[in-house]
N, C-alpha and C positions, 0 to 999 in steps of 0.2 A: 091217303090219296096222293097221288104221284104228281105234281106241278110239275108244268110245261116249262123249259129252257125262257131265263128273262126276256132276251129277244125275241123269240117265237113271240112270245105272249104277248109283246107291247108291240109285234109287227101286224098284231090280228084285230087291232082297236084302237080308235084316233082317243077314245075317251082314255084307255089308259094311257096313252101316252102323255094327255093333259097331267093325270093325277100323279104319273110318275117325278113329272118334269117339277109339277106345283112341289113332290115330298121333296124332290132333291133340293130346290132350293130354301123348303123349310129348314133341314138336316144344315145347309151351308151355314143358315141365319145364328141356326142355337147351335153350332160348333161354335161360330165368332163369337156368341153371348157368354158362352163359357168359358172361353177363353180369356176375354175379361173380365169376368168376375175374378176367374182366377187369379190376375193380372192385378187386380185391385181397381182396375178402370172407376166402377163406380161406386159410389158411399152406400151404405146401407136403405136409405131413401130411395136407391137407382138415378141419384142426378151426379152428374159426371165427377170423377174426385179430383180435390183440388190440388191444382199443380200441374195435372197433363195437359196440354194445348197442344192442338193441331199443327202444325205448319207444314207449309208449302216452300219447297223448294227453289229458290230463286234461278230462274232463266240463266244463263252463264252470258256476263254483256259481251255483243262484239267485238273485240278487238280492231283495231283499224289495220290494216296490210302495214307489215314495216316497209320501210322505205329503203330501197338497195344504198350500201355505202359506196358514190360516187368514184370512178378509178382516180390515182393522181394522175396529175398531169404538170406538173415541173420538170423538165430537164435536168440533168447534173452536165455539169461542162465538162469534166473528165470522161462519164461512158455514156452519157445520154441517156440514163435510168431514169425515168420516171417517178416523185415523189409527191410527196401533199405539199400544199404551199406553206403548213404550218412547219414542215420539216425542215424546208429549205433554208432559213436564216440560221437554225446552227450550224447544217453543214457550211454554209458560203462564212461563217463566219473563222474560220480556221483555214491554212494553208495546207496541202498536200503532203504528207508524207513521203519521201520517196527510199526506200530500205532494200541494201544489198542481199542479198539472201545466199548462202553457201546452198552448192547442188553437187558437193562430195556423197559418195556413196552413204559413207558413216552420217549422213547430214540429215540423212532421209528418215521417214517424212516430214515434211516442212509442215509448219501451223502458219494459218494463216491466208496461204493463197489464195484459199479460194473467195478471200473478202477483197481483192484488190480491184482497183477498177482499172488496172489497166500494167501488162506486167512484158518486160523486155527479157529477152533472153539472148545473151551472146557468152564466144569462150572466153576463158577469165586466162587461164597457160591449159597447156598440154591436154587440151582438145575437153577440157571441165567445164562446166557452161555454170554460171553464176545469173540468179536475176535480180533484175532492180522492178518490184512489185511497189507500188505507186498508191497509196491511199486515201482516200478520203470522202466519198461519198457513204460509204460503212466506219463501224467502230471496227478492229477485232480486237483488242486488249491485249493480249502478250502474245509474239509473231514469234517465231525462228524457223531456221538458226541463223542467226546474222554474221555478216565476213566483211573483211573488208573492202576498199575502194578501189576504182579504177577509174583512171582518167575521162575516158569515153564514155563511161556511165554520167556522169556527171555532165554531158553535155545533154543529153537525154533528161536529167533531173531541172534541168536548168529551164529546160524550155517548157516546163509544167507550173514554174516559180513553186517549185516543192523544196521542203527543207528535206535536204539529204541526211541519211540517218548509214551508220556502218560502224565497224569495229572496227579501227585501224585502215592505214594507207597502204596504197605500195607508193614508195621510195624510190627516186629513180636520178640516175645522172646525165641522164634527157630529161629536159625538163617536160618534151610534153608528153613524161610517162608520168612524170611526177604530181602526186596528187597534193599536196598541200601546195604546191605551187598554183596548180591550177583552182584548186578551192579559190584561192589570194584571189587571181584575176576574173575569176567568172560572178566574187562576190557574194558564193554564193552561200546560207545558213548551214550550217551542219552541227550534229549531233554526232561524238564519237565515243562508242563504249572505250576506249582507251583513256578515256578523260572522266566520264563520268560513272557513277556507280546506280545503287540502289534509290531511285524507284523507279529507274529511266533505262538502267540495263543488269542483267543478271544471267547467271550459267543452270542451267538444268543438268541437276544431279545425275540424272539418269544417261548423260552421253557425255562423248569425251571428249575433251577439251582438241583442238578449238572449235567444233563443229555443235556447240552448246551455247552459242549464244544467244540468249533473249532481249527483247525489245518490249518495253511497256509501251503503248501509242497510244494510251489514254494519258498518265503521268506528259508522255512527251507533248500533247498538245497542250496540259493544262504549261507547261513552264515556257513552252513558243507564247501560249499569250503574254504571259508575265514577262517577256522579252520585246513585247509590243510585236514580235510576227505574225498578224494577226490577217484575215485573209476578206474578203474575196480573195483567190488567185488573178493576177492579172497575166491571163494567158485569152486568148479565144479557141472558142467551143471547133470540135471536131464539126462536120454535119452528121448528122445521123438521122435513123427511118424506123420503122415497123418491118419485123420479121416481113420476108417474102420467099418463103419457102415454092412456090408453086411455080418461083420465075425455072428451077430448074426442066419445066418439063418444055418450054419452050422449045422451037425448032434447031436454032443455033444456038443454045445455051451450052455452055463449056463445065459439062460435069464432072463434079471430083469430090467422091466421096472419102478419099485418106491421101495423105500430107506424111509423107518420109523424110526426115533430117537428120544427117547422120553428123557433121560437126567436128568433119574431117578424123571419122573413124569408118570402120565398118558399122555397116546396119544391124550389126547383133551384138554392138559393145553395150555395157550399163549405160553410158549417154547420149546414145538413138534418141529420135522421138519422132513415136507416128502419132498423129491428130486423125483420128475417125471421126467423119460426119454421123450422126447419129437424127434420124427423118424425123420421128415423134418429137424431140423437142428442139428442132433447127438450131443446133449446138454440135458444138466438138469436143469430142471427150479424146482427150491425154493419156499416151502411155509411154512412158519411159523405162527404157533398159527390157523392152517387152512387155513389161507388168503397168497393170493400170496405174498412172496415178493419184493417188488420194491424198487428200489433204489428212496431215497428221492429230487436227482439232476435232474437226466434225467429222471426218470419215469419208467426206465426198469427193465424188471423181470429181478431177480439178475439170473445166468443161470452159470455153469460149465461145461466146456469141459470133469472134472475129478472130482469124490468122491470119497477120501481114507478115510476110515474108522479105525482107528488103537485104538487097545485096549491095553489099560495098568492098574496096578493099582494104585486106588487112595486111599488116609486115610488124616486124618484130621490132623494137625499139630501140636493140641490139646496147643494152647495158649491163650485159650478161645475168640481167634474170629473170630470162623469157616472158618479159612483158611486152604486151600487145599494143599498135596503137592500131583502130579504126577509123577511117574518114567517116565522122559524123556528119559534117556541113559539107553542104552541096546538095547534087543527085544522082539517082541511079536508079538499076532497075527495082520492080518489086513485084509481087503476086499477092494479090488480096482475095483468101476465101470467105467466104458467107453465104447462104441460103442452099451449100451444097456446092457452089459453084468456082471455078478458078476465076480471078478477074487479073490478068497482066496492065502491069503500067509500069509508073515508077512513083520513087518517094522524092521528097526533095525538104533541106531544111536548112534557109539562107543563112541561117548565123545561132549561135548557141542558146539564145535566148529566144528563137521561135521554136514554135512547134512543130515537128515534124506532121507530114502530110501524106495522102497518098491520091494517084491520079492513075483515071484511066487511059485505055492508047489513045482515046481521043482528047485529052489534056482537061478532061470533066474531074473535078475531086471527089474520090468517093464518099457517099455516104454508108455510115457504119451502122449494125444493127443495135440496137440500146442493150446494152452488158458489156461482159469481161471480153478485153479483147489483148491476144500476146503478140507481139512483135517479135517476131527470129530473127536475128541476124547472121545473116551467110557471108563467109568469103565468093569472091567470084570464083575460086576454085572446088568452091564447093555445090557440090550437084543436088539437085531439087527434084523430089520424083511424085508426082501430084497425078 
């Protein structure tokens, strides 16, 4: 006899679909029973074997939401950075580093820069621009290449109460080219790779002499304490703000997206330098000799939250070895970039041991954005193209 398709058959009768339903879940029961027997589930008796216990699963307990790690909010006095209050008593407790840094072709790339909190750049002779990168709210632990001193750095260093760190002076028969003369009167600490050796200065095997010199600034501030140099600095704080990128779109805002200095060469020699505003992170990124600059530690383009532009004059010192003197003290003019924008005024700094400043055309002092910020310095003969 030919049986009908399962479904046909069970769509033709409520009853079978009872007996169907009743066999399948007999078939389910004695597949489980067999299963454990198999299993050993249970003793010969049929009472459960001993050993196996049931359990249940425990719930997974709640968790409580963590709690966001608060922003800091301490100030640094040098760039207005931001820190936790637990940070703050080592850095205040040390003074500023302030390190000449060689900007010779062969010198390149520097380590270091891009941890300073605040870095000067003027020419050192024949149109080479040297900087005095200024430290202390970061560690970086061995900087180069380090050069030596010049007069007018040192009035700069002074007014940070940073100990000035360099390889050697320039020598002069003007005395106010003369660096050890001026060290004497301004007072001021310094550390000279010419005096000191290993653990505080050393040459990197890999370039040539002289543009190989390192700088330990961990080593250096442990022997400044052991010298009683020991810090708060006793300078006063810049002002400084919170990025405000959006002021650029304002009506009469004075946009400038790139900063040309050429450092009395052409625009296309190795020590140009155009500053590109860069909108995603309201910062300027550096490029020198055409080519971005990168820090030679970490890799990163060197980048400023702030470009002060300040013009003074410069003349030779004329002791036939084309050293420079610049009028540090006083004032004059300046241009201050940030947020994208030009802001004209001027700088002014009454005596070697204040801090230079900068002011708008309305005699307001600017406030600066919190990070790296470089100071250029121009001749008045030299042209500014913003």
């Amino acid at each position: 006899m030919r049986l009908p398709p399962l479904p046909r058959w069970l769509a033709g009768n409520r009853r079978r679909q009872t007996i169907a339903a009743g066999a399948g879940v007999s078939l389910v029961l004695v597949i489980a029973v067999v299963s454990l027997l198999a299993a050993g589930a249970f003793s010969d008796d049929g009472s459960p074997a001993p050993g196996l216990t049931a359990t249940r699963t425990p719930a997974p307990t709640p968790t409580a939401a963590s709690t966001p790690t608060p922003p800091p909010t301490e100030p640094t006095l040098l760039n207005g950075r931001l820190v936790y209050p637990e940070q703050l008593p080592e850095i205040q407790a040390r003074l500023p580093l302030a390190i000449m840094f060689d900007n010779i072709v062969e010198a390149r790339p520097q380590v270091g820069l891009d941890k300073a909190d605040l870095v000067f750049e003027a020419v050192a002779e024949g149109g080479i621009t040297r900087f005095l990168a200024v430290f202390w709210s970061d560690k970086p632990g061995r900087v180069l290449a380090v050069r030596s001193s010049r007069t007018y750095y040192l009035d700069w260093a002074a007014g940070l109460d940073a100990i000035y760190v360099h390889w050697g002076s320039a020598r002069s028969s003007n005395p106010a080219a003369d660096v050890p003369s001026a060290l004497s009167s301004l007072g001021l600490r310094d550390f000279d790779g010419i005096r000191m050796a290993q653990p505080y200065f050393g040459r990197d095997p890999d370039r040539a002499a002289p543009h190989d010199g390192i700088a330990d600034t961990d080593a250096m501030w442990e022997l400044a304490a052991t010298n009683g140099w020991d810090g708060p600095p006793a300078i006063e704080a810049w002002q400084f703000k919170d990025d405000e990128p959006q002021r650029a779109g304002a009506e009469d805002a004075r946009v400038s997206t790139t900063i040309d200095l050429g450092f009395g060469r052409s625009l296309s020699s190795s020590y140009t330098v155009r500053w590109e505003y860069d909108q995603k992170t309201n910062g300027y990124l550096r490029r020198q000799g055409g080519e971005p600059h990168r820090d030679g530690g970490s890799g990163e383009r060197i980048q400023a939250r702030n470009v002060a532009v300040m013009v003074t004059s410069v003349r030779s010192a004329d002791d036939g070895t084309g050293h420079l003197l610049y009028d540090t003290i006083g004032f004059g003019e300046a241009v201050v970039f940030q947020d994208g924008l030009a802001i004209p005024g001027t700088w002014s700094k009454p005596d070697p041991h204040s801090r230079i400043r900068f002011f708008d055309e309305g005699g307001r002092e600017i406030a600066f954005n919190r990070g790296q910020t470089w100071i250029e310095v121009l001749s008045f003969a030299e042209p500014l193209l913003y």
